[in-house]
Every structure is written in structure tokens, then in C-alpha cells.
C-alpha positions as CSV (number, residue, x, y, z in Angstrom):
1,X,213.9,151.5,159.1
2,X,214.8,149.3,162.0
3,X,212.7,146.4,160.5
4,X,214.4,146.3,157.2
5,X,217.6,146.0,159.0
6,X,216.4,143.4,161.4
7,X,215.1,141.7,158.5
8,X,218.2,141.8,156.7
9,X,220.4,140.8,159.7
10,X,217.9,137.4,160.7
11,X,218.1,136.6,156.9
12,X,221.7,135.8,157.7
13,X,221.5,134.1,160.8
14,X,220.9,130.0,160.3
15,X,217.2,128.9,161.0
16,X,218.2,127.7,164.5
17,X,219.5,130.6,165.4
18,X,216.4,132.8,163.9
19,X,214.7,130.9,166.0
20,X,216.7,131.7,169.2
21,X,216.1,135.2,168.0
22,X,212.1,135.0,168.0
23,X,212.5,133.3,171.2
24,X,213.6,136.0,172.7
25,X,212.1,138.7,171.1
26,X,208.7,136.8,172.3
27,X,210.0,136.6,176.0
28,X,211.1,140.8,176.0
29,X,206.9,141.2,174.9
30,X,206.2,138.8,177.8
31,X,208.3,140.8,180.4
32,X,207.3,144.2,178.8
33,X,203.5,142.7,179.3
34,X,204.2,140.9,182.6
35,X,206.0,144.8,184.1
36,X,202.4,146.9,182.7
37,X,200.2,144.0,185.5
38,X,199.4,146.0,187.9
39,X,200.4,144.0,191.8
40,X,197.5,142.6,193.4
41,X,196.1,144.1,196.6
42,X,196.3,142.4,199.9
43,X,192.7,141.5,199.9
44,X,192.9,139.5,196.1
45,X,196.4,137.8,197.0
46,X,197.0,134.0,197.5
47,X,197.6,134.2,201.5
48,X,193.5,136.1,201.4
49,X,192.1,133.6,199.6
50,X,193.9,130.9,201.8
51,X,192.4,132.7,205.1
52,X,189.2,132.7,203.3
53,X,189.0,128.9,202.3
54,X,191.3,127.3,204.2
55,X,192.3,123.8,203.5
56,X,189.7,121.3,205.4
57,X,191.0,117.3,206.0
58,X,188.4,114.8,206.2
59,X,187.1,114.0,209.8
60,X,190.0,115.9,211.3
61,X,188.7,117.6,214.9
62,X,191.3,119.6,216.9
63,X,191.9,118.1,220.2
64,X,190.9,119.9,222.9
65,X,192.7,121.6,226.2
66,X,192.4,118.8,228.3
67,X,192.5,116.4,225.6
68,X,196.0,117.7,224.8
69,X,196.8,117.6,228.0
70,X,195.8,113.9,228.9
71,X,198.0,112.9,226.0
């Protein structure tokens, strides 16, 4: 019953604003769908996978103690 009078009521509405109406019909199933995700642990989130392959430069080699300290 709800269909036919959505129907009705975009049939109304200019073909812009059905549009705008689709548009956000779509993003309420994106949120609806985004909210049922279930959160990612600790161990599958972006910082874990940065602490497991850390970003490497080229020919970079830490300086060491006395090194650092000469400088």
C-alpha cells in the first residue's frame, strides 16, 4: 500500500526532483547497509596492518647513538 502511494506522490514530483528522491532513497540503503558491517577488530584495522608492513624509504638507515650525537 505504501508503494502505490509513493508511486503516486513521485509521479508528481518534476524529473529533477524524482531524482533527488532516488538519491536519497539509495543513500538510506547505503547507511542501512553500512550500520549491519560489523567494526573491525584491532588485529584487521589499518594501524595493524601499518605495524605489520611499515612504510620502508629507499636507502634510509637510522643514525646511530653516537652518530646522533656527533651531529
Amino acid at each position: 500500500m505504501i508503494q502505490a502511494e509513493l508511486i503516486e506522490t513521485l509521479e508528481q514530483l518534476p524529473t529533477a526532483k524524482q531524482a533527488e528522491v532516488l538519491d536519497f532513497a539509495k543513500f538510506l540503503v547505503q547507511r542501512i547497509q553500512s550500520d549491519q558491517v560489523q567494526p573491525k577488530t584491532l588485529a584487521e584495522s589499518s594501524l595493524a596492518q601499518w605495524i605489520n608492513h611499515p612504510l620502508g624509504v629507499k636507502d634510509f638507515h637510522p643514525l646511530s647513538r653516537e652518530e646522533a650525537n656527533a651531529r
